[in-house]
C-alpha positions as a printed Julia matrix, in Angstrom:
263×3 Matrix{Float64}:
 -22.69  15.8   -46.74
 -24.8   17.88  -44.62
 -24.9   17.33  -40.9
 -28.2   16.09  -39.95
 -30.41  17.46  -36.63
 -28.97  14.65  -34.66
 -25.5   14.85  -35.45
 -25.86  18.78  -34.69
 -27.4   17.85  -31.24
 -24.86  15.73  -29.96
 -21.96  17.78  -31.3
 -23.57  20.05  -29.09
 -24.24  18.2   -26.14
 -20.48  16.98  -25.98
 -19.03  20.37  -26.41
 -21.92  21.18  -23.67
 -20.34  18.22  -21.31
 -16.7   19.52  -22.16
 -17.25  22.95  -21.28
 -18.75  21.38  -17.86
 -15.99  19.07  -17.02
 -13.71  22.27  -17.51
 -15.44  24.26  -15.47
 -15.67  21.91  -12.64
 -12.14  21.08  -13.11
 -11.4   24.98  -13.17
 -13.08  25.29   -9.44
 -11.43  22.14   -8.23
  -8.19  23.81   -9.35
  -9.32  26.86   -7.72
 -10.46  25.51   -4.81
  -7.5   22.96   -3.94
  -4.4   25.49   -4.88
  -6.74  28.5    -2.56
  -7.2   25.46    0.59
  -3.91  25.0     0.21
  -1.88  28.2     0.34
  -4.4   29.77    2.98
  -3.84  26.93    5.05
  -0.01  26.97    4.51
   0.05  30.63    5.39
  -2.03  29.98    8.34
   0.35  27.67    9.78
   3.32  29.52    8.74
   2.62  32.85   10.12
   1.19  31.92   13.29
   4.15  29.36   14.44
   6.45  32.69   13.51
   4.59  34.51   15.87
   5.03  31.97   18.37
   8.56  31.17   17.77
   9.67  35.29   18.42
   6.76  35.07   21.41
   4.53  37.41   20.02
   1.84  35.02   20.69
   1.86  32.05   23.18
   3.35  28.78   22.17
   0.58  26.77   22.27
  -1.37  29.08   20.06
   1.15  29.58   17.41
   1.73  25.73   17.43
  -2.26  24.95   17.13
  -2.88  25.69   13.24
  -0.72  22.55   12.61
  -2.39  20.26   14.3
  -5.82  21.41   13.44
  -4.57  21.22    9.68
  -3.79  18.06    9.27
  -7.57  16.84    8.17
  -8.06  20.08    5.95
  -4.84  18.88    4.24
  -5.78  15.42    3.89
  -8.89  16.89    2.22
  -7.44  18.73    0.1
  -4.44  16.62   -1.13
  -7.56  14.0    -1.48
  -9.25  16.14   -3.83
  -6.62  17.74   -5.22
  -5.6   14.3    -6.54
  -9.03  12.8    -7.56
  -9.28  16.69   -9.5
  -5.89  15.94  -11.27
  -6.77  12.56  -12.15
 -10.57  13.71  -13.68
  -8.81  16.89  -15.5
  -5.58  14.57  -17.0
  -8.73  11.97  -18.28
 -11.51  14.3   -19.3
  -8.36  16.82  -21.17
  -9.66  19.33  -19.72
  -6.91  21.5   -18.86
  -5.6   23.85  -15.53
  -3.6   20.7   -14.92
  -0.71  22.93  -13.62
  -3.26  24.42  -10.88
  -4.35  21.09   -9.87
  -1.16  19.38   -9.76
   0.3   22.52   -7.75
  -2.26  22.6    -5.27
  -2.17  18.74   -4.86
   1.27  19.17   -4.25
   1.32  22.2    -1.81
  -1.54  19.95    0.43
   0.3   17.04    0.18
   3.6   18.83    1.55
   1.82  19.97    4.18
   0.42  16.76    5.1
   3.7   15.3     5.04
   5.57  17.7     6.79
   2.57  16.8     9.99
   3.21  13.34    9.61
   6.7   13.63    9.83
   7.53  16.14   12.36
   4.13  15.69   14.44
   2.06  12.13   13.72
   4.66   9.75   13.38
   6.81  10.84   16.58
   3.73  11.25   18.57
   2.73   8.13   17.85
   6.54   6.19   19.05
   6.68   8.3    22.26
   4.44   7.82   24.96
   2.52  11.49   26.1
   5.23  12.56   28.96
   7.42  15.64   28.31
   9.65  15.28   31.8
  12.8   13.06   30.97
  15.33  12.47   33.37
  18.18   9.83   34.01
  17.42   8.26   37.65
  13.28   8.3    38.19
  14.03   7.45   41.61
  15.9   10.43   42.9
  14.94  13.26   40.17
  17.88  16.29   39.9
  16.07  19.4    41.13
  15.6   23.12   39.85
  16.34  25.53   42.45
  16.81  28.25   39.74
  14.32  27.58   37.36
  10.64  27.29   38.12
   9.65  24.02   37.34
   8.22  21.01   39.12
   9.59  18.62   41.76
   8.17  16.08   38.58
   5.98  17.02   35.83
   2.99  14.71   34.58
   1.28  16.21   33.09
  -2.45  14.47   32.62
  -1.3   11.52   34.4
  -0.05  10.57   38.09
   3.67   9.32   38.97
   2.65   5.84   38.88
   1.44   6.39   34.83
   4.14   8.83   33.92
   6.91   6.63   35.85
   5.39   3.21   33.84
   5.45   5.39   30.27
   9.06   6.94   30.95
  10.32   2.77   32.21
   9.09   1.33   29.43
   9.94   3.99   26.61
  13.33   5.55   28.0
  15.27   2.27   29.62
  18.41   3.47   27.87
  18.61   6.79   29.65
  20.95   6.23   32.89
  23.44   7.99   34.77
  26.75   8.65   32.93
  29.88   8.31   34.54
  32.82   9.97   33.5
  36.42   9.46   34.19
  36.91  13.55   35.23
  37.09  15.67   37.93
  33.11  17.02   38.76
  34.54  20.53   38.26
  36.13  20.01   34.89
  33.3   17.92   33.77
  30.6   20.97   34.78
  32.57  23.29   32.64
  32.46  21.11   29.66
  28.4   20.84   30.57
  28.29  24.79   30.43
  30.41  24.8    27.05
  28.15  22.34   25.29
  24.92  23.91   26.41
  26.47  27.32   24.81
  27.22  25.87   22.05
  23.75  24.72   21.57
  22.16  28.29   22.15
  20.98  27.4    25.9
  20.26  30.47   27.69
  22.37  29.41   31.22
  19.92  30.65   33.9
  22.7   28.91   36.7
  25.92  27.19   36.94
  27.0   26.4    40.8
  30.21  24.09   40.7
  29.71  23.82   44.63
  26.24  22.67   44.34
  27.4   20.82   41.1
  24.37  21.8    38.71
  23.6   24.0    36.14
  20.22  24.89   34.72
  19.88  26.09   31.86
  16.53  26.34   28.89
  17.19  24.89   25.9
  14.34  25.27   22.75
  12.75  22.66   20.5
  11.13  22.9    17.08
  10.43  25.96   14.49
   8.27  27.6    17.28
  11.23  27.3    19.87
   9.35  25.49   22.79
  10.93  26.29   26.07
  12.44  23.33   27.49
  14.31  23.6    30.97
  17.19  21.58   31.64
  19.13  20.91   34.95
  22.86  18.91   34.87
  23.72  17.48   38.22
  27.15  15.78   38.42
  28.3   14.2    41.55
  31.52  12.89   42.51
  32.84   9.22   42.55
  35.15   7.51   44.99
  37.35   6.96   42.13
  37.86  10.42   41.18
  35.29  10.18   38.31
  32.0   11.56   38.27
  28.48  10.91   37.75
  26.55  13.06   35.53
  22.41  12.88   36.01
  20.48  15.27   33.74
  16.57  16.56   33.28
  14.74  17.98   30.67
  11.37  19.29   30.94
   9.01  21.07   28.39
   7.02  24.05   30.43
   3.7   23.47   28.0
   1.55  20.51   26.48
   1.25  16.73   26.95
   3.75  15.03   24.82
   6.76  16.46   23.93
   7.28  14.1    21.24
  10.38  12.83   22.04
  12.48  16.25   22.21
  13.94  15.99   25.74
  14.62  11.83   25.43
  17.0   13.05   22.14
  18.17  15.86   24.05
  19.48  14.37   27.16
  20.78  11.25   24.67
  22.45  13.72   22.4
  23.78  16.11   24.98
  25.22  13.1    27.27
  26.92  11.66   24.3
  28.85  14.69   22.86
  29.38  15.77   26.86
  31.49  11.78   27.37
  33.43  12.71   24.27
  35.0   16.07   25.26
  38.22  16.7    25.55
């Protein structure tokens, strides 16, 4: 049987809406996988930058931050594309499911190293075990206290109510022997020692955070007790930004623990 007029003009008019939803899933495709690895490049290149300090910290760092809603975009679309092209069969699934993918990595990896801690920290980056008597740099150039945005009433409220837990350690060793074990660990982490003064009792030293390697300066002050023990205070400060998203609270946690536990 021949095909009639009509049958002709809607063969024609669904090839004509196939050839549509292919193209349109074609520049989804395009545009999604393109968003994504420009943006991922973006971020990628300029935190290496930062993190070898050919460009300042803050800089480098920017790019992912400022990605985040371009990434949410995109894994949006990218999604919504994959989910049109997998229903209308129209093909370049493999672009759209890679650029969803590549989006959607890079919108986790802001949630989970940027969003999420920001967002269980309060905005302070200058941590310290006794608020009421802060160890000092005399080394180092930072701050008598650093607030940041804030004054020492805010910051002192944010660090109370957030970092309760971080005291004063005392341990059952000579102050000596315990400052030497403080200037071991800190090597061992890769903290560039800027001073260690066992008569003074402190050492200073700058310790780094994240891909970019934010500078963070640390002082250890250990003091002696009656007993023959000693007290071990410590500070850690970041030298740029607001929040510091909870680096120096783990640091000073993490570096007090493994510091009690030495032989």
């Amino acid at each position: 049987m021949n095909a009639t007029p009509e049958t002709n003009t809607t063969a024609e008019a669904t090839s004509k809406r196939a050839r549509a939803a292919a193209k349109a899933a074609k520049w989804i495709g395009n545009f999604v996988l393109g968003g994504a690895l420009i943006a991922i490049v973006i971020v990628l290149v300029a935190a290496t930058l930062a993190r070898f300090d050919i460009i300042d910290k803050l800089a480098g760092f920017a790019p992912f931050y400022l990605a985040v809603n371009p990434a949410r975009a995109l894994a949006i679309i990218g999604l919504i594309g994959l989910g049109f092209a997998l229903w209308r069969k129209t093909g370049h699934i493999a672009k759209l499911a890679l650029g969803f993918a590549l989006s959607a990595a890079l919108l986790v990896a802001q949630y989970t190293m940027l969003i999420l801690p920001a967002g269980e920290v309060p905005p302070i980056h200058d941590i310290t075990t006794d608020l009421n008597d802060l160890p000092q740099f005399t080394t180092l150039d930072v701050e008598p206290v650093s607030t940041g945005p804030f004054t020492q009433e805010e910051w002192r409220a944010y660090h109370e109510e957030a970092y309760g837990d971080i005291r004063p350690m005392v341990i059952d060793k000579p102050p000596v022997e315990v400052l030497a074990n403080a200037r071991a660990l800190a090597e061992t982490r890769g903290w560039e020692i800027a001073s260690a003064d066992p008569e003074a009792g402190t050492l200073e030293a700058t310790a780094t955070a994240g891909y970019v390697r934010f500078y963070d300066d640390v002082v250890v002050e250990v003091t002696p007790v009656e007993d023959g023990s000693t007290r071990v205070d410590m500070r850690s400060v970041s030298r740029v930004g607001v929040s510091d998203v909870g680096y120096n609270a783990a640091r000073i946690r993490a570096f007090l623990t493994d510091l009690r536990g030495m032989d």
